[in-house]
N, CA, C and O atoms as a GROMACS GRO file, in nm:
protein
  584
    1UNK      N    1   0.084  -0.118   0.000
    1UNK     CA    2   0.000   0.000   0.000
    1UNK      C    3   0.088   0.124   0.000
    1UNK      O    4   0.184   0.144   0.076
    2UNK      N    5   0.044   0.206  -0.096
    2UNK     CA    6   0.102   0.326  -0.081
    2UNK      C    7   0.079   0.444   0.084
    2UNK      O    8  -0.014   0.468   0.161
    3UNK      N    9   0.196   0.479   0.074
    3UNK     CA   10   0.191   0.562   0.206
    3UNK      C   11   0.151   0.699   0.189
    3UNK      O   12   0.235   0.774   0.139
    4UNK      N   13   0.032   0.748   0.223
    4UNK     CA   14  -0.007   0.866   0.281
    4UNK      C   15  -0.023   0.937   0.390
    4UNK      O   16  -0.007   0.874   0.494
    5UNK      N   17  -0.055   1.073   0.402
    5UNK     CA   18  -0.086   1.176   0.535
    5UNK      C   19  -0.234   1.184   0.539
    5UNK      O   20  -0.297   1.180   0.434
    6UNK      N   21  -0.283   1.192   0.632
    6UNK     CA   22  -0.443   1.224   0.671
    6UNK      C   23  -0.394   1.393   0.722
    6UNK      O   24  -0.330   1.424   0.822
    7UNK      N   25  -0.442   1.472   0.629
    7UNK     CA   26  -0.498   1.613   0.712
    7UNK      C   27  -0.631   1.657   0.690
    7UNK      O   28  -0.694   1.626   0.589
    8UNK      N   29  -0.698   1.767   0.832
    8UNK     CA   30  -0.813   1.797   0.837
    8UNK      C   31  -0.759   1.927   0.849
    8UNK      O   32  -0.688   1.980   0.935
    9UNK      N   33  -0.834   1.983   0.698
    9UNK     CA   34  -0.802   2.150   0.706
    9UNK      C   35  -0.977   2.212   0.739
    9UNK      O   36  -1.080   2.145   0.747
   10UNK      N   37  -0.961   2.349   0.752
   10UNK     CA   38  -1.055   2.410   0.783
   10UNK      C   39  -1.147   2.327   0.882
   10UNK      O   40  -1.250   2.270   0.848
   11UNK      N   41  -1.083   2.330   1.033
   11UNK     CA   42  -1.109   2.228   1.094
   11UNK      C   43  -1.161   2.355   1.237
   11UNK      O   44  -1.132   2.474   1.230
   12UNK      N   45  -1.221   2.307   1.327
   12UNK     CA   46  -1.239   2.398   1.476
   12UNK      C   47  -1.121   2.408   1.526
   12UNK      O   48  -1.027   2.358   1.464
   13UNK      N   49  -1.093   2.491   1.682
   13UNK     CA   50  -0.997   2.505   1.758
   13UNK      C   51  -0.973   2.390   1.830
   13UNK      O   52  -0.879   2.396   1.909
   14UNK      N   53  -1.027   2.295   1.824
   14UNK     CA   54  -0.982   2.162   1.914
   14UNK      C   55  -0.951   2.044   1.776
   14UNK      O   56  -0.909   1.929   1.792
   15UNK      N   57  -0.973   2.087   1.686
   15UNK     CA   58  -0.924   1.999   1.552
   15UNK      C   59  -1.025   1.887   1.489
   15UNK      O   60  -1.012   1.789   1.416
   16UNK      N   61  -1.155   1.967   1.568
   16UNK     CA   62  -1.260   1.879   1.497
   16UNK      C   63  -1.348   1.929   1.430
   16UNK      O   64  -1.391   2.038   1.466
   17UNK      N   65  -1.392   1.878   1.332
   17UNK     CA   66  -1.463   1.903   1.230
   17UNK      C   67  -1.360   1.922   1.116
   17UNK      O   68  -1.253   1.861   1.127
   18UNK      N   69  -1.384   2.014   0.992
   18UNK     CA   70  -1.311   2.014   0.849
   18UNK      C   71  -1.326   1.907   0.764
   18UNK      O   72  -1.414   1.822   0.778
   19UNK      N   73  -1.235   1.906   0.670
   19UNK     CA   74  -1.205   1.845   0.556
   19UNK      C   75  -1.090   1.772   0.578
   19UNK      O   76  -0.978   1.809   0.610
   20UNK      N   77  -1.143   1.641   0.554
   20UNK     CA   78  -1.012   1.529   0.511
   20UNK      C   79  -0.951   1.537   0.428
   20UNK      O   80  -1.018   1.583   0.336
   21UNK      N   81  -0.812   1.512   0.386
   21UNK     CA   82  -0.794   1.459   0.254
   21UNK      C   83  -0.656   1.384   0.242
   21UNK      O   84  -0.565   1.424   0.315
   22UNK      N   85  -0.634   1.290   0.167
   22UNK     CA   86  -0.492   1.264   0.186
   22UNK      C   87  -0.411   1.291   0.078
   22UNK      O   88  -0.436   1.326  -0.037
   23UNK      N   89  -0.285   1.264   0.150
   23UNK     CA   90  -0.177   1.299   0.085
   23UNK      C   91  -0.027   1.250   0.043
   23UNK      O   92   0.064   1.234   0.124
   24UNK      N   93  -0.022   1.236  -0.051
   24UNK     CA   94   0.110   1.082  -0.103
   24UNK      C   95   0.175   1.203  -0.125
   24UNK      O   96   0.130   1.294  -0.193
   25UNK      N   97   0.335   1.205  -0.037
   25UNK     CA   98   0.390   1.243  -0.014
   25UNK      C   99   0.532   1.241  -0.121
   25UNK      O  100   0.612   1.331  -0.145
   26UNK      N  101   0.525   1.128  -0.163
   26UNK     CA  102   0.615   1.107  -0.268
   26UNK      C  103   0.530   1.099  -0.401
   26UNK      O  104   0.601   1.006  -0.442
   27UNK      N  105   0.459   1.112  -0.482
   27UNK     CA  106   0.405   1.128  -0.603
   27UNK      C  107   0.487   1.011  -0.685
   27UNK      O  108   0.424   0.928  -0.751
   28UNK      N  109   0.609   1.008  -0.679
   28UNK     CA  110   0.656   0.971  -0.797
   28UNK      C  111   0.631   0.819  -0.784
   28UNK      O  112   0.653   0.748  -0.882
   29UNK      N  113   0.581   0.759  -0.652
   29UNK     CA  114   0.561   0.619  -0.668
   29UNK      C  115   0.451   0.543  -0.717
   29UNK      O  116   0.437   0.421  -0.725
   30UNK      N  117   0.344   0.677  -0.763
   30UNK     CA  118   0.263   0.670  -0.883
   30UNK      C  119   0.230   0.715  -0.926
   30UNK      O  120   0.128   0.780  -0.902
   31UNK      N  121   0.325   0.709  -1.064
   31UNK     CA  122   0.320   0.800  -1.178
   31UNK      C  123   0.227   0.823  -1.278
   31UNK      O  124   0.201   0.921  -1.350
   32UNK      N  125   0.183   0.708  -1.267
   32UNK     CA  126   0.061   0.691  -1.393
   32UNK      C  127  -0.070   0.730  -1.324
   32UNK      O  128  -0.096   0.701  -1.207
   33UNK      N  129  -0.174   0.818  -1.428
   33UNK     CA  130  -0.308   0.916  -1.414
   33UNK      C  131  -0.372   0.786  -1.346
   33UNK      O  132  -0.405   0.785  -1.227
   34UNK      N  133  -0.385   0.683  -1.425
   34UNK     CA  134  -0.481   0.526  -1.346
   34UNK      C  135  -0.446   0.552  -1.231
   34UNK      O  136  -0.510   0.626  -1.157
   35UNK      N  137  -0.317   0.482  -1.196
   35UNK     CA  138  -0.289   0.457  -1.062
   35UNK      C  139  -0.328   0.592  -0.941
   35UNK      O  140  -0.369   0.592  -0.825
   36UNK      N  141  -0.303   0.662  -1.007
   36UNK     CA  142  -0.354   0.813  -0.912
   36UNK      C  143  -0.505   0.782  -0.841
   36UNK      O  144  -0.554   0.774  -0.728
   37UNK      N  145  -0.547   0.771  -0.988
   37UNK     CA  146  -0.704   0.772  -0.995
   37UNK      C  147  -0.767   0.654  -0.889
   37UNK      O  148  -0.861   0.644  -0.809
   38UNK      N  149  -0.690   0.598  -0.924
   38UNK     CA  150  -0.745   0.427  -0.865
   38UNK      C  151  -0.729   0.445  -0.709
   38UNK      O  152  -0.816   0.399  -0.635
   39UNK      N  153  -0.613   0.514  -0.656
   39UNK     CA  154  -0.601   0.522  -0.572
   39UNK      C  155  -0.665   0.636  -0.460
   39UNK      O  156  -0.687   0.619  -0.340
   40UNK      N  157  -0.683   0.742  -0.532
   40UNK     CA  158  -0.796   0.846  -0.494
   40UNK      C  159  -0.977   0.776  -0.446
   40UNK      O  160  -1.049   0.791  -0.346
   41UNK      N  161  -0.987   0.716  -0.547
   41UNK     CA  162  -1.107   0.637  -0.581
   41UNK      C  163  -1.105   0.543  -0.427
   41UNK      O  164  -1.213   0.533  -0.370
   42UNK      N  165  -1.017   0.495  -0.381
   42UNK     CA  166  -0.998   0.335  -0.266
   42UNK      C  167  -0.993   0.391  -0.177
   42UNK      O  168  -1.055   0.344  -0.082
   43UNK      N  169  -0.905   0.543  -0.150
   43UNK     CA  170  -0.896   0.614  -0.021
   43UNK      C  171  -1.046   0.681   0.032
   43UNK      O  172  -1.097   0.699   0.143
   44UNK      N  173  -1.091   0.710  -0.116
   44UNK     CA  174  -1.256   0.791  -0.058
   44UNK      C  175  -1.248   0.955   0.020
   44UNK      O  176  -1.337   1.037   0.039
   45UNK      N  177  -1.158   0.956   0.041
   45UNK     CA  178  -1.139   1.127   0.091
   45UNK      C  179  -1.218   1.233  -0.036
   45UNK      O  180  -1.234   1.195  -0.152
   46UNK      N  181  -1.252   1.339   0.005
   46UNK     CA  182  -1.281   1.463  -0.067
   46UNK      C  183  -1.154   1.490  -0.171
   46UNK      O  184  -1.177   1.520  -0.288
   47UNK      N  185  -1.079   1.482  -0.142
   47UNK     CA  186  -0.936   1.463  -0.239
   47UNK      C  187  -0.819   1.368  -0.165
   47UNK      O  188  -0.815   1.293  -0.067
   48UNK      N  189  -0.725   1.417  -0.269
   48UNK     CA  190  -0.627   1.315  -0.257
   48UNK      C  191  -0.477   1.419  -0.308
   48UNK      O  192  -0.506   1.471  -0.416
   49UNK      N  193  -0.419   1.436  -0.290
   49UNK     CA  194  -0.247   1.503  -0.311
   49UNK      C  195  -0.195   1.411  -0.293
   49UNK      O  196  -0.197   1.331  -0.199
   50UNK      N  197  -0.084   1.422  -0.490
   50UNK     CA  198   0.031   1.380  -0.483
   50UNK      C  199   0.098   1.499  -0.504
   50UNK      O  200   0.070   1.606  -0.556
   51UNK      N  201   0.207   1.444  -0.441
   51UNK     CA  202   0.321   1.581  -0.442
   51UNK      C  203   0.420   1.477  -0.512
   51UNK      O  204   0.474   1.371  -0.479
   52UNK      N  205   0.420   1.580  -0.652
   52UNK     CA  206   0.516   1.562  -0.722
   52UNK      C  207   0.675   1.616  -0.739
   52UNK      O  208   0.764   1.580  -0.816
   53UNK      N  209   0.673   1.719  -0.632
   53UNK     CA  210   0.817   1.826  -0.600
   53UNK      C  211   0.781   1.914  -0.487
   53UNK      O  212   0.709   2.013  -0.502
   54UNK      N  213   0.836   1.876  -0.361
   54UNK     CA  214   0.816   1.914  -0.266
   54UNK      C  215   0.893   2.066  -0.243
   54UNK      O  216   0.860   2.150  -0.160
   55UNK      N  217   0.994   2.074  -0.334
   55UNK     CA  218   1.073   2.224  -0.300
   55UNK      C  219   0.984   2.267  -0.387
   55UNK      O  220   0.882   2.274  -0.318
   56UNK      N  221   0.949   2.307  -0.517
   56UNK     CA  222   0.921   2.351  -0.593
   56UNK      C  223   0.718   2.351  -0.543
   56UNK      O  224   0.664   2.402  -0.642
   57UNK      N  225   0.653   2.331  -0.483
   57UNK     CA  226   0.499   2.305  -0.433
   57UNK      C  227   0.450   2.272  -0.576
   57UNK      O  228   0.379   2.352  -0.636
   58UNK      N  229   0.493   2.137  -0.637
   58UNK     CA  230   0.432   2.079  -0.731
   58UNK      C  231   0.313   1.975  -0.684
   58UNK      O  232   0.344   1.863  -0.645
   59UNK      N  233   0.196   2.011  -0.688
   59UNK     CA  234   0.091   1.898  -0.690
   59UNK      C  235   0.006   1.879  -0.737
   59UNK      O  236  -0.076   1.968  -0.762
   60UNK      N  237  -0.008   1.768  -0.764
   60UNK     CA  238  -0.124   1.693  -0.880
   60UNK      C  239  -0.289   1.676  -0.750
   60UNK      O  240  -0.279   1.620  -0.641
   61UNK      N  241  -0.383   1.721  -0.789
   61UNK     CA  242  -0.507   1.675  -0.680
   61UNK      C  243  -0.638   1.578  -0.754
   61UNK      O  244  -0.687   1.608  -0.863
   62UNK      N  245  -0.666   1.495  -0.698
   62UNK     CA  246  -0.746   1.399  -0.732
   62UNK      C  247  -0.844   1.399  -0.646
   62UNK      O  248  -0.801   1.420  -0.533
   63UNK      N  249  -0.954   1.386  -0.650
   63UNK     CA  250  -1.107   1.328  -0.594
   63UNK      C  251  -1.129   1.208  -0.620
   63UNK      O  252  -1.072   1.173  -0.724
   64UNK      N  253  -1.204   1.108  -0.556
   64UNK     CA  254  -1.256   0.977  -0.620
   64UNK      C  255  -1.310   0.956  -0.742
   64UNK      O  256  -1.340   0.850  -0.796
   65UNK      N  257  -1.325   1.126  -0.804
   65UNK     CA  258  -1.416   1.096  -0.962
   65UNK      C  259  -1.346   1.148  -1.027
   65UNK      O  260  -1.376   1.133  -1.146
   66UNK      N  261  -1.237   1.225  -1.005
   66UNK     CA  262  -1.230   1.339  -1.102
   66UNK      C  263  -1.069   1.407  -1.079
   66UNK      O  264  -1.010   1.385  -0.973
   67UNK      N  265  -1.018   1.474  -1.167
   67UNK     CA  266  -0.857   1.523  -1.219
   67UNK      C  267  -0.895   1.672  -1.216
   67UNK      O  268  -0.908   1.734  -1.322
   68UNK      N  269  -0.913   1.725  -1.104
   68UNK     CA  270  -0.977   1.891  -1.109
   68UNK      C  271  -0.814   1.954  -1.132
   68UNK      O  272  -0.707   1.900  -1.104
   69UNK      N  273  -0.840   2.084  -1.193
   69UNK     CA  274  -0.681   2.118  -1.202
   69UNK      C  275  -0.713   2.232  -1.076
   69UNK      O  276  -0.603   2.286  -1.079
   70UNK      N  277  -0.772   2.290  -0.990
   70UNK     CA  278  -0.811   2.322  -0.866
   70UNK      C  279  -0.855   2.300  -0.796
   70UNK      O  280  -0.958   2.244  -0.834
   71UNK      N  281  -0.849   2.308  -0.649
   71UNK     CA  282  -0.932   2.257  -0.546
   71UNK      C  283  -0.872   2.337  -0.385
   71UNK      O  284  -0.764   2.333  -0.327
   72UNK      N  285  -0.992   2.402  -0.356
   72UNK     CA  286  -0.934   2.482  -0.223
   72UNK      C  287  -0.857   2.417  -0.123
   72UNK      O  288  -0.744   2.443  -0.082
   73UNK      N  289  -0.975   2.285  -0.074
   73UNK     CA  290  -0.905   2.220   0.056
   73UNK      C  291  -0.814   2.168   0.043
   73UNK      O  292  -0.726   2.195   0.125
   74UNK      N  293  -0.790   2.092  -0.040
   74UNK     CA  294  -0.635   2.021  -0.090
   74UNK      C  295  -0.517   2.133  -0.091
   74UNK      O  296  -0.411   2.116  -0.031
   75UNK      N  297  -0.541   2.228  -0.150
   75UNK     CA  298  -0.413   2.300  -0.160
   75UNK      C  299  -0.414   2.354  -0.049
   75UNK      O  300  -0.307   2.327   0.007
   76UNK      N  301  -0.491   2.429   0.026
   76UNK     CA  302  -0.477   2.441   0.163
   76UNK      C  303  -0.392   2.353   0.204
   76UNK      O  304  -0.274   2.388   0.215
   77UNK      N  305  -0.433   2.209   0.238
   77UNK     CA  306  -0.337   2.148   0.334
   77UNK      C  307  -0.237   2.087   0.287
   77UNK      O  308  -0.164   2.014   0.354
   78UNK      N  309  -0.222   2.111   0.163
   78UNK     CA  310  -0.052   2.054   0.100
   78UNK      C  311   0.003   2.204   0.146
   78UNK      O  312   0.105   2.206   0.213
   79UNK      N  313  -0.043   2.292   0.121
   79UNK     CA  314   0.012   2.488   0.202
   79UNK      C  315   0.073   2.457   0.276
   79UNK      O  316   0.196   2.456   0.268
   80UNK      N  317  -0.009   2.413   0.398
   80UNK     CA  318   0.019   2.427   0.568
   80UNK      C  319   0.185   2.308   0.548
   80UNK      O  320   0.298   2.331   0.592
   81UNK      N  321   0.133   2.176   0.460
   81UNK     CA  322   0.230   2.034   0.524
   81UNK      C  323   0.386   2.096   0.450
   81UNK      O  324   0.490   2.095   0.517
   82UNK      N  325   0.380   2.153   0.289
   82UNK     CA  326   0.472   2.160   0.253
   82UNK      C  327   0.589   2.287   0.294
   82UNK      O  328   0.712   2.282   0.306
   83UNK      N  329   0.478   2.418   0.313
   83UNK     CA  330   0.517   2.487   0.422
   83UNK      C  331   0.650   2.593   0.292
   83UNK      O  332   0.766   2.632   0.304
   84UNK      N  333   0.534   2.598   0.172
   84UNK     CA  334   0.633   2.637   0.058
   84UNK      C  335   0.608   2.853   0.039
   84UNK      O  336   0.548   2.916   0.126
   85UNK      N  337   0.642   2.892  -0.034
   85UNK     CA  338   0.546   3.037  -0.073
   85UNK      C  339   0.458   2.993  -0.225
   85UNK      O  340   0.455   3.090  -0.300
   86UNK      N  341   0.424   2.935  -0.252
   86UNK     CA  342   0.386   2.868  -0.370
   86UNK      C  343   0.365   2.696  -0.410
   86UNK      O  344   0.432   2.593  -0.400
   87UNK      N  345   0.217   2.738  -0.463
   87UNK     CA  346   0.208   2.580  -0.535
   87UNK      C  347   0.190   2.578  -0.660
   87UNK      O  348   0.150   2.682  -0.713
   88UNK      N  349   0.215   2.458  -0.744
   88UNK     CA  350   0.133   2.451  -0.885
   88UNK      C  351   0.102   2.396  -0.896
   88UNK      O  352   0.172   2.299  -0.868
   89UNK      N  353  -0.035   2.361  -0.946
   89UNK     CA  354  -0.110   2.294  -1.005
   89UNK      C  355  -0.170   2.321  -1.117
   89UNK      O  356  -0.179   2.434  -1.166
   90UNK      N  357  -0.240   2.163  -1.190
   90UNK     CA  358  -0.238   2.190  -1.348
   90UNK      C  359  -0.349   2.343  -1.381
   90UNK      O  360  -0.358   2.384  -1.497
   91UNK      N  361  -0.432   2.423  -1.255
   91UNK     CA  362  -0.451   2.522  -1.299
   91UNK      C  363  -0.357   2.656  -1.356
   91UNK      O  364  -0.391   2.739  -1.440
   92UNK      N  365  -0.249   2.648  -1.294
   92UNK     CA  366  -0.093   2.750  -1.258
   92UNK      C  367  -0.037   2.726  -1.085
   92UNK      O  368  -0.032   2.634  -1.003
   93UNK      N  369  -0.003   2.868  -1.095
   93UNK     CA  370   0.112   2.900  -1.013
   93UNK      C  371   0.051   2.994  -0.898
   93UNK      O  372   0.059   3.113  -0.930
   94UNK      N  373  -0.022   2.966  -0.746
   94UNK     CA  374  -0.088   3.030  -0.687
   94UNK      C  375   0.009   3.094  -0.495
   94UNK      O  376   0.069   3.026  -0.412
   95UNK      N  377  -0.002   3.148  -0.496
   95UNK     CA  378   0.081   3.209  -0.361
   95UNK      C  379   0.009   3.130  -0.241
   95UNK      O  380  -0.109   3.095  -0.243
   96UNK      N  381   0.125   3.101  -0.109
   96UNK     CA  382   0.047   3.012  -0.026
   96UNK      C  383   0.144   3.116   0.121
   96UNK      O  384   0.241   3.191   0.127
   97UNK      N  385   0.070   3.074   0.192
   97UNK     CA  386   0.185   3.163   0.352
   97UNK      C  387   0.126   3.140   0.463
   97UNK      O  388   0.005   3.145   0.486
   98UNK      N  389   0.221   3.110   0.541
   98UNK     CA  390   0.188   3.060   0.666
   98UNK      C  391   0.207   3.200   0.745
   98UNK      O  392   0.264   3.304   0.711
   99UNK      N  393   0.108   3.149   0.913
   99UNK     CA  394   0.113   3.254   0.991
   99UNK      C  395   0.050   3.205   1.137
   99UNK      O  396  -0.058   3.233   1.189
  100UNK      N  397   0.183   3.101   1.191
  100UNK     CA  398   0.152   3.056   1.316
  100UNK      C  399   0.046   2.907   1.288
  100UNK      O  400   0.119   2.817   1.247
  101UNK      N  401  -0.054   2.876   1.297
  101UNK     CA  402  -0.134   2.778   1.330
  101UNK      C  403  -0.207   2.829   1.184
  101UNK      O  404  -0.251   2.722   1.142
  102UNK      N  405  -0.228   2.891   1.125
  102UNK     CA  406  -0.291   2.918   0.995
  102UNK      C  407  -0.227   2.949   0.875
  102UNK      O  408  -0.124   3.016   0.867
  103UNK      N  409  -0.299   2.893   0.768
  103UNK     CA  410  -0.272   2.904   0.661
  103UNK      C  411  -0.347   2.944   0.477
  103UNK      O  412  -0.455   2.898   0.438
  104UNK      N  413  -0.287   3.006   0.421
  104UNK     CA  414  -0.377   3.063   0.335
  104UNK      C  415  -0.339   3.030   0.176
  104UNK      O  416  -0.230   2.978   0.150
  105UNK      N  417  -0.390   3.046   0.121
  105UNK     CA  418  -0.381   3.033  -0.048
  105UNK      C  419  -0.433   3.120  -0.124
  105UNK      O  420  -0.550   3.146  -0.099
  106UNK      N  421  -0.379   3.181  -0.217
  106UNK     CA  422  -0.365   3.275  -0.314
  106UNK      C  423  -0.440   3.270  -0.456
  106UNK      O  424  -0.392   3.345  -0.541
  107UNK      N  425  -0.541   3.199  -0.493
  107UNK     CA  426  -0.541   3.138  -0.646
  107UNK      C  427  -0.622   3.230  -0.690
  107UNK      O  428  -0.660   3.324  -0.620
  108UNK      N  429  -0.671   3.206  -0.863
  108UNK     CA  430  -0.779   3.284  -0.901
  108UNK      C  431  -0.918   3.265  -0.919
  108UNK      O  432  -0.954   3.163  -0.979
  109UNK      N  433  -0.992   3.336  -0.883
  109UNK     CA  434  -1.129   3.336  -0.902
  109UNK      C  435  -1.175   3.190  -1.029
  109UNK      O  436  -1.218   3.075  -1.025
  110UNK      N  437  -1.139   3.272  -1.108
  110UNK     CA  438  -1.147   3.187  -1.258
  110UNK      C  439  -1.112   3.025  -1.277
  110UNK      O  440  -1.132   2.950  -1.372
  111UNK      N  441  -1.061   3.007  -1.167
  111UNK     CA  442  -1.004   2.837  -1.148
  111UNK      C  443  -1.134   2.759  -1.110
  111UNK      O  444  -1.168   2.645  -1.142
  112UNK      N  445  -1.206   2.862  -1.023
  112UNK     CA  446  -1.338   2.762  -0.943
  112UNK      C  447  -1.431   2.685  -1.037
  112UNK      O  448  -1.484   2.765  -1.114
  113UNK      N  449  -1.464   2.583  -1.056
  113UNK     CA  450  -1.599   2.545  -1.158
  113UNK      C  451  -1.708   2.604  -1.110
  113UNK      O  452  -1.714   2.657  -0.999
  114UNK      N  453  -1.803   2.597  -1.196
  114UNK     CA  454  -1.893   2.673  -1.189
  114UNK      C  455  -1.974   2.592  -1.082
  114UNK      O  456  -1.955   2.470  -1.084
  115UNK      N  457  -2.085   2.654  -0.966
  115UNK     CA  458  -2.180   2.570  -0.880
  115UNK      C  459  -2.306   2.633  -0.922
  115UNK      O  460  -2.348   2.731  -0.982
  116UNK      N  461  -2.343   2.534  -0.864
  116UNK     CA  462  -2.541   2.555  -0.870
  116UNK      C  463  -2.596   2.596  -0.733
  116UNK      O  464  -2.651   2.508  -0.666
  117UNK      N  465  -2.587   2.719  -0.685
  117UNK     CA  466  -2.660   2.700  -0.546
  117UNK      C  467  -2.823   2.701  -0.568
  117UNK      O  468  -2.863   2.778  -0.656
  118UNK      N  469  -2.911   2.631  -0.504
  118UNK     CA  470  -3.032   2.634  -0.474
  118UNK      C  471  -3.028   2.650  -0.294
  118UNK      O  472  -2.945   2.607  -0.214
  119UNK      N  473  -3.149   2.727  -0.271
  119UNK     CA  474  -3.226   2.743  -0.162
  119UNK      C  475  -3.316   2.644  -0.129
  119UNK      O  476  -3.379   2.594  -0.222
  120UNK      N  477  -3.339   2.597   0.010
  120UNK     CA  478  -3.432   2.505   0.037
  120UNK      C  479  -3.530   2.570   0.132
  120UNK      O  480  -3.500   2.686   0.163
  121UNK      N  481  -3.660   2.512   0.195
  121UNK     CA  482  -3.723   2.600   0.276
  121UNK      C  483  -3.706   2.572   0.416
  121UNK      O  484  -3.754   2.641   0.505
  122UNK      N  485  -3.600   2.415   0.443
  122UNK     CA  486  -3.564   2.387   0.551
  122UNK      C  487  -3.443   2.350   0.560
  122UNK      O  488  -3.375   2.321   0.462
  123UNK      N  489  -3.390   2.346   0.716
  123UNK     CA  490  -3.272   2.280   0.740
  123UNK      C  491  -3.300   2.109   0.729
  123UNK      O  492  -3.196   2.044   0.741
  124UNK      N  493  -3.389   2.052   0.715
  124UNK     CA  494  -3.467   1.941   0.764
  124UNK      C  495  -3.454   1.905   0.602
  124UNK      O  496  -3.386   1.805   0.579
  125UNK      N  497  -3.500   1.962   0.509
  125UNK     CA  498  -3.504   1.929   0.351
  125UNK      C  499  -3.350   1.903   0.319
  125UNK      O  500  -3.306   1.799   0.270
  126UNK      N  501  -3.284   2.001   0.349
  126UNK     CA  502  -3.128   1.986   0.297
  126UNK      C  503  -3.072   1.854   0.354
  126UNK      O  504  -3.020   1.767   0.284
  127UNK      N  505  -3.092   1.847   0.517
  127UNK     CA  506  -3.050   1.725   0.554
  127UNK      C  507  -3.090   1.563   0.500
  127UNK      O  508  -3.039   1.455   0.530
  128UNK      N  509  -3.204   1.598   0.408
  128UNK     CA  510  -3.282   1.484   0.328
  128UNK      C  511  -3.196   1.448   0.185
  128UNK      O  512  -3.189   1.338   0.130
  129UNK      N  513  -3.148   1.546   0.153
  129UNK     CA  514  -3.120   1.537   0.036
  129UNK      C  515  -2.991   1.440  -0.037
  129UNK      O  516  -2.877   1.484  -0.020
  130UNK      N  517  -3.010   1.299  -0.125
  130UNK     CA  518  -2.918   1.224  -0.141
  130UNK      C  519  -2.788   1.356  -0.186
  130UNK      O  520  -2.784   1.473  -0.223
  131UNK      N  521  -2.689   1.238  -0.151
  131UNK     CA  522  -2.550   1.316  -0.185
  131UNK      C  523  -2.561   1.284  -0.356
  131UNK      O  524  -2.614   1.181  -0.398
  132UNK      N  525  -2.516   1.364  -0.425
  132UNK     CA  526  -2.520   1.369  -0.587
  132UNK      C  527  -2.326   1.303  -0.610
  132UNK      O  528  -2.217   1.326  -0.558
  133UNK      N  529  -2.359   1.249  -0.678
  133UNK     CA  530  -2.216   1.184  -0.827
  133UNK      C  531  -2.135   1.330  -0.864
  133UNK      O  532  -2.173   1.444  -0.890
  134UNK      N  533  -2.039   1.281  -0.856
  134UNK     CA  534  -1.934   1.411  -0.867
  134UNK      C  535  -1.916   1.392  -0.980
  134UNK      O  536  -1.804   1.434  -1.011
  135UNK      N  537  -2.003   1.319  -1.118
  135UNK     CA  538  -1.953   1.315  -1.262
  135UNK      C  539  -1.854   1.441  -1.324
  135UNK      O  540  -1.858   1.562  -1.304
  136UNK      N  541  -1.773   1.366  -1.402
  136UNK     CA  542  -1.756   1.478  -1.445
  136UNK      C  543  -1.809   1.614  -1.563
  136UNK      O  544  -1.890   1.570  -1.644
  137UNK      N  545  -1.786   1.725  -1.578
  137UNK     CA  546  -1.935   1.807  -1.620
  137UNK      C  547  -2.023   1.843  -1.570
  137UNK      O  548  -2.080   1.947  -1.603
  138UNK      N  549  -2.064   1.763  -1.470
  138UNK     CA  550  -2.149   1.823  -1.365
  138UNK      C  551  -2.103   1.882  -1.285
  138UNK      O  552  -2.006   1.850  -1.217
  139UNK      N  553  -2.213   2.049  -1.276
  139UNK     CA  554  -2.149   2.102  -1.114
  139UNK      C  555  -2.167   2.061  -1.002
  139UNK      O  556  -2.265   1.988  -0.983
  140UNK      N  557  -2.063   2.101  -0.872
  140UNK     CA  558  -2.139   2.110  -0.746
  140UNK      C  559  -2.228   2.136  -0.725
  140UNK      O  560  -2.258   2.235  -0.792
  141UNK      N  561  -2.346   2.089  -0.631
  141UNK     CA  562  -2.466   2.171  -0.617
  141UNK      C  563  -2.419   2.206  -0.473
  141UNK      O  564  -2.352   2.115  -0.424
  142UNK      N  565  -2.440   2.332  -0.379
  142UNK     CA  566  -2.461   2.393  -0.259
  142UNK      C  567  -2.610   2.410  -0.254
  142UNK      O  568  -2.685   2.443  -0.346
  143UNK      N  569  -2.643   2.378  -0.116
  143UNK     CA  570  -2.776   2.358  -0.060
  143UNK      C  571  -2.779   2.452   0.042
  143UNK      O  572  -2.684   2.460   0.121
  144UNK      N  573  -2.898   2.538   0.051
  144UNK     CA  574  -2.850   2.585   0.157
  144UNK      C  575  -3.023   2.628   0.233
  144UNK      O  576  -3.126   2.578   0.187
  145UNK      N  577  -3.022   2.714   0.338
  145UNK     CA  578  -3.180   2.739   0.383
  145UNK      C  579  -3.133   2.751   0.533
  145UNK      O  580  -3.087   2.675   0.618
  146UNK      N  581  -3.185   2.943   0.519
  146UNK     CA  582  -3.242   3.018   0.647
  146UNK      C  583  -3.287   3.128   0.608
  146UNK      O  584  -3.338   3.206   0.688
   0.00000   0.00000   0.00000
């Protein structure tokens, strides 16, 4: 089995709650898009980071469905682990900086895919609602209601 990091970014002050995601630390021990994929896909996290050049903040990010060339939480916590002024990913070249226990990222607007927010008339409806296929082409949907 390949060796990864578990981080939870955008997490509370006691370190609970956030976003999972992991992170293969060495990239190069799988090189091939399958194997990425396959392996994104088995871990099940919201994403997945390989770091392909740790001086340089080279990383590739994967989801269980999908080869996004952006993604907030992921680069967030490859930010915080690699601890670089910069990452790239297949979107470009985005500014990253630490500051004590926090950390931030720099990218552009224009990287985000497009979402669908809808309104619901309850908190009770949203909590009903199956989780949707991250196909690719399809947007995120955000749910929201107050």
């Amino acid at each position: 089995m390949t060796d990864y990091d578990v981080l939870r970014v955008f997490c509370g002050p006691r370190g609970g709650y956030g976003n999972e995601l992991g992170v293969v630390r060495d990239g190069s021990v799988l090189p091939e898009d399958g194997e990425r994929q396959a392996l994104a896909a088995k871990l099940g996290f919201g994403a997945t980071v390989f770091v392909d050049d740790p001086e340089r903040g080279a990383i590739d990010i994967r989801t269980p469905a999908r080869h996004p060339a952006f993604a907030g939480h992921p680069c967030v916590g490859a930010a915080w682990l690699l601890d670089v002024p910069e990452l790239t990913t297949d979107a470009g070249v985005m500014g990253a900086r630490q500051d004590g226990e926090f950390c931030w990222i720099e990218a552009r607007a224009d990287w985000v895919p497009r979402h669908t927010l809808q309104q619901y008339a309850s908190a009770a409806e949203v909590d009903g609602l199956a989780v949707p296929s991250m196909r690719e082409g399809e947007p995120p949907r955000y749910a929201w209601a107050w």
